[in-house]
C-alpha positions in Angstrom: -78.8 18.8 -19.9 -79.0 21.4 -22.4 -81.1 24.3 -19.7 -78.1 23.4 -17.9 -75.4 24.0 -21.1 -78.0 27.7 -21.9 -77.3 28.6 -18.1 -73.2 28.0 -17.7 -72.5 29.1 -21.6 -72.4 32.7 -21.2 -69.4 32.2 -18.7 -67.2 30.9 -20.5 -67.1 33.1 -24.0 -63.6 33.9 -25.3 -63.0 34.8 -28.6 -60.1 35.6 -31.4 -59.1 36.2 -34.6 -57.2 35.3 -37.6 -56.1 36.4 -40.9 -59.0 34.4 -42.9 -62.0 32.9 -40.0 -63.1 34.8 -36.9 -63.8 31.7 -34.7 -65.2 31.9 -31.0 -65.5 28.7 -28.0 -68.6 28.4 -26.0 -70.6 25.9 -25.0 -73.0 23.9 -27.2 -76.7 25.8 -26.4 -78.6 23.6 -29.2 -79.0 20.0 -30.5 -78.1 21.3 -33.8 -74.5 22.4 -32.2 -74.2 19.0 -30.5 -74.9 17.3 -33.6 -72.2 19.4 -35.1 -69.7 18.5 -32.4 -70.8 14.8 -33.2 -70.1 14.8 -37.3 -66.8 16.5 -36.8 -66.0 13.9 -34.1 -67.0 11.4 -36.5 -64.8 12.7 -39.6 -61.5 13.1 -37.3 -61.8 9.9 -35.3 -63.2 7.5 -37.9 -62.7 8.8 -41.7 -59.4 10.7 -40.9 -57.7 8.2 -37.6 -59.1 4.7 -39.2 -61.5 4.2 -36.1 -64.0 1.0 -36.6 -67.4 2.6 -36.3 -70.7 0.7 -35.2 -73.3 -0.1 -37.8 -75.1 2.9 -36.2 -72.5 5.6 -35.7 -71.6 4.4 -39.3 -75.3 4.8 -40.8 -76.1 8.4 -39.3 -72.0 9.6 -39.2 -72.0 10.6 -36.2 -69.9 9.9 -33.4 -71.9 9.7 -30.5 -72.8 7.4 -27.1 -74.8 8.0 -23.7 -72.9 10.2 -22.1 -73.6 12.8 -24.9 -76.8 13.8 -23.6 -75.2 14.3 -19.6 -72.1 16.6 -20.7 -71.1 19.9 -22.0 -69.8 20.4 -25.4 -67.0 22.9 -25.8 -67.0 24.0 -29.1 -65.1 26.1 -31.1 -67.2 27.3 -34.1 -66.2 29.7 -37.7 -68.2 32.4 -38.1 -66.9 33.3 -41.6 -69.9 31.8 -42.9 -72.4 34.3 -41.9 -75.4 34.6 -40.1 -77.3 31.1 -39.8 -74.2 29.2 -40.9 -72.5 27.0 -38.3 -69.2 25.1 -39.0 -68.0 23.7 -35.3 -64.2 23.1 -35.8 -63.0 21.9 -32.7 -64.5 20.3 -29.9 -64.1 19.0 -25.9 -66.7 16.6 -24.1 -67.0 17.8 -20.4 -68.7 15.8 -17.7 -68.5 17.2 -13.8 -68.7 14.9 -11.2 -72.0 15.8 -10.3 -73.5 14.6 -13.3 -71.3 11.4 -13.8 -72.3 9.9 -10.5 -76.4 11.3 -10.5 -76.3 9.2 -14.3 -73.7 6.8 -15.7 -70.6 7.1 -14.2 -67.5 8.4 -16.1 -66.4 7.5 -19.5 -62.8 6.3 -17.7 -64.4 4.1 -15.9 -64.4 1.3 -18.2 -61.2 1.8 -18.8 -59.7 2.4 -15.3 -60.6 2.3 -11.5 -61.3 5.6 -10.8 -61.7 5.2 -7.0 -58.3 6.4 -5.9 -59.8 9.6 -6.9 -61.3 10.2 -4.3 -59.2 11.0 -2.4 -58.0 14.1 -4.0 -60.5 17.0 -2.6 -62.8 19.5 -4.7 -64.8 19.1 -8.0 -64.0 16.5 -11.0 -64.0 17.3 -14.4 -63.3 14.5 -17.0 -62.4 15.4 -20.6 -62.7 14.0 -23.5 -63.6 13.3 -27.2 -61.3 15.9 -27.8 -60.8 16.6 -31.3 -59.5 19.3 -34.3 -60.7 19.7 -38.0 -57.3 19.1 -40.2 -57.6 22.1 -41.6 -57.8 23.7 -38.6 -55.1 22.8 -36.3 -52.4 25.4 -35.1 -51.0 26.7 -32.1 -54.0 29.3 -31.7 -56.8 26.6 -32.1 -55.5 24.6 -29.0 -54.9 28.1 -27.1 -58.5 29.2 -27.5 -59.5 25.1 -26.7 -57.6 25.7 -23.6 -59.3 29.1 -22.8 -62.7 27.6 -22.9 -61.2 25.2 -20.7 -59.9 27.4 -18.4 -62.8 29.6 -17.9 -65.0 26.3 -17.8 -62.7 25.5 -14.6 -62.9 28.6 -12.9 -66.8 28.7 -13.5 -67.4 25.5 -12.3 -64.6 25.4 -9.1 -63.2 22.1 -10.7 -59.8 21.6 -8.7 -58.7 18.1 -11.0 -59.3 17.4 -14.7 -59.1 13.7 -16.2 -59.7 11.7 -18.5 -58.4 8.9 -21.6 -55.9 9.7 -24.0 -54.6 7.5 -26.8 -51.7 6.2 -28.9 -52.3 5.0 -32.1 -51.7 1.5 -33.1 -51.1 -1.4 -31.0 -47.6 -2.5 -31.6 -45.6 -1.7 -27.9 -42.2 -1.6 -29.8 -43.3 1.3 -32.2 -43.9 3.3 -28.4 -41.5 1.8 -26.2 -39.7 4.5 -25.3 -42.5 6.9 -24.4 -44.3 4.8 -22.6 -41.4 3.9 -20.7 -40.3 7.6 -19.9 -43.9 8.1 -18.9 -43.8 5.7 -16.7 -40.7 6.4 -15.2 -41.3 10.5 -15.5 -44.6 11.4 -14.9 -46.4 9.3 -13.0 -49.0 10.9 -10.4 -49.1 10.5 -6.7 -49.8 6.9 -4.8 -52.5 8.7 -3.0 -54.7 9.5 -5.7 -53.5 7.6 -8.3 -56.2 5.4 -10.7 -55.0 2.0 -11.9 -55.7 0.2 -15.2 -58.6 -2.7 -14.8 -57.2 -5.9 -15.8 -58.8 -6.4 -19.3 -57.6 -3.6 -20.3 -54.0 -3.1 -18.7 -50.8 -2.2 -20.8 -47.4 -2.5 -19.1 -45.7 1.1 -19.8 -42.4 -0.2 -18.3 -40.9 -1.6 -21.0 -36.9 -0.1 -20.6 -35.2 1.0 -17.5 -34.8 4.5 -17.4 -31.4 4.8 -18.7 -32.4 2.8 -21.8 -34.6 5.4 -23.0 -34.1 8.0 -25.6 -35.8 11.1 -24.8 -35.8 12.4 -28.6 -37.3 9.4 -29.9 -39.8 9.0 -26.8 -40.7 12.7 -27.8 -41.3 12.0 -31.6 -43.3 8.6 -30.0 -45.9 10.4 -28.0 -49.2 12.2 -29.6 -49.3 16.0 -29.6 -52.6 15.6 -27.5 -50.4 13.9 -24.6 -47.6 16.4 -25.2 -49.5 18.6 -24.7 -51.6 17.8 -21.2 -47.3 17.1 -19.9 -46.7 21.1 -20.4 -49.8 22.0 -18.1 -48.9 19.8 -15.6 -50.7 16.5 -16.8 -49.7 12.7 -15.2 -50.6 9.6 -16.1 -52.5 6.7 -14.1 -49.9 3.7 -12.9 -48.9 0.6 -15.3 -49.8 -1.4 -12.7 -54.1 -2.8 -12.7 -56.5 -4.3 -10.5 -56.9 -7.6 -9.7 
């Protein structure tokens, strides 16, 4: 995976600056970037979200499974430190279709039934393990994300982009109301649309549509999710296989 990371990295460079780091997105080209990628992933999602790590991910503090070694790693990396210095402050986990079905299927699919899928035409691109050092999270950190993104897309041909996003917690009352206006709001099409497997199905229609309060739905749903709605993002059905 990585000849294939050194061949597709150099389309995809963008770059920008700010007042105090100079910080470019690329593709990972190394094991030592991966690894990288993998301790920030493990100090957002477990030391700074509350995440229950294995004994292993714990031990080494990294987060990482066996997908890793089959995707890209978009990474967005401050290079205020100098020459030899590498400090990866963002990060995007990028599997193609291609890839997923030649090794271990997608990530989603333990989550969902993907199958509807495929009936939407072109290349696949799921997404995920998408994360932001604290200290590093504005409006122009998500832009340049997004231009990696972009130009990963246009490389690549991908025509739909996928994957798992979260709440937090587990409580359906404390995100009744966004749930419920996704559901109602931004659901994708019946052709294409994948379904929740039954183990792990949440119902999202928890109020009719004139019970929900769109200010408080907003203040409900993660800036991740907020953000994939302004770029044209929908959401799998409520409703799970049998």
């Amino acid at each position: 995976s990585q000849d294939i990371a050194q061949t597709d990295v150099h389309q995809i460079r963008g770059s920008g600056e700010t007042k105090d780091s100079a910080l470019i997105v690329r593709l990972a080209d190394s094991e030592r970037e991966i690894d990288a990628a993998q301790a920030l992933r493990y100090r957002v999602f477990y030391e700074n979200m509350g995440a229950m790590p294995s004994q292993e991910v714990r031990t080494l503090e990294r987060d990482f499974d066996a997908f890793d070694p089959i995707c890209d790693h978009l990474l967005i990396i401050d290079r205020s430190g100098g020459a030899g210095s590498l400090k990866v402050v963002g990060t995007y986990r990028l599997m193609r279709a291609g890839r997923a079905k030649a090794a271990l299927g997608f990530y989603s699919d333990s989550e969902f039934d993907l199958s509807p899928l495929r009936n939407y035409p072109g290349e696949h691109l799921e997404l995920g393990r998408s994360c932001v050092d604290p200290d590093y999270r504005s409006r122009f950190v998500l832009q340049l994300l997004w231009k990696g993104i972009s130009d990963y897309l246009i490389a690549n041909d991908i025509s739909l982009m996928f994957g798992c996003a979260s709440f937090p917690g587990t409580n359906l009352d404390d995100m009744a109301h966004a749930l419920s206006m996704l559901h109602h709001n931004h659901r994708a099409s019946d052709a294409w649309r994948p379904v929740a497997r039954s183990d792990r199905h949440v119902p999202m229609n928890l109020l009719g549509a004139d019970a929900v309060d769109a200010r408080r739905a907003l203040r409900e749903i993660p800036p991740l999710i907020k953000g994939y709605l302004r770029i044209g993002g929908v959401i799998r059905s409520e409703e799970h296989t049998s």
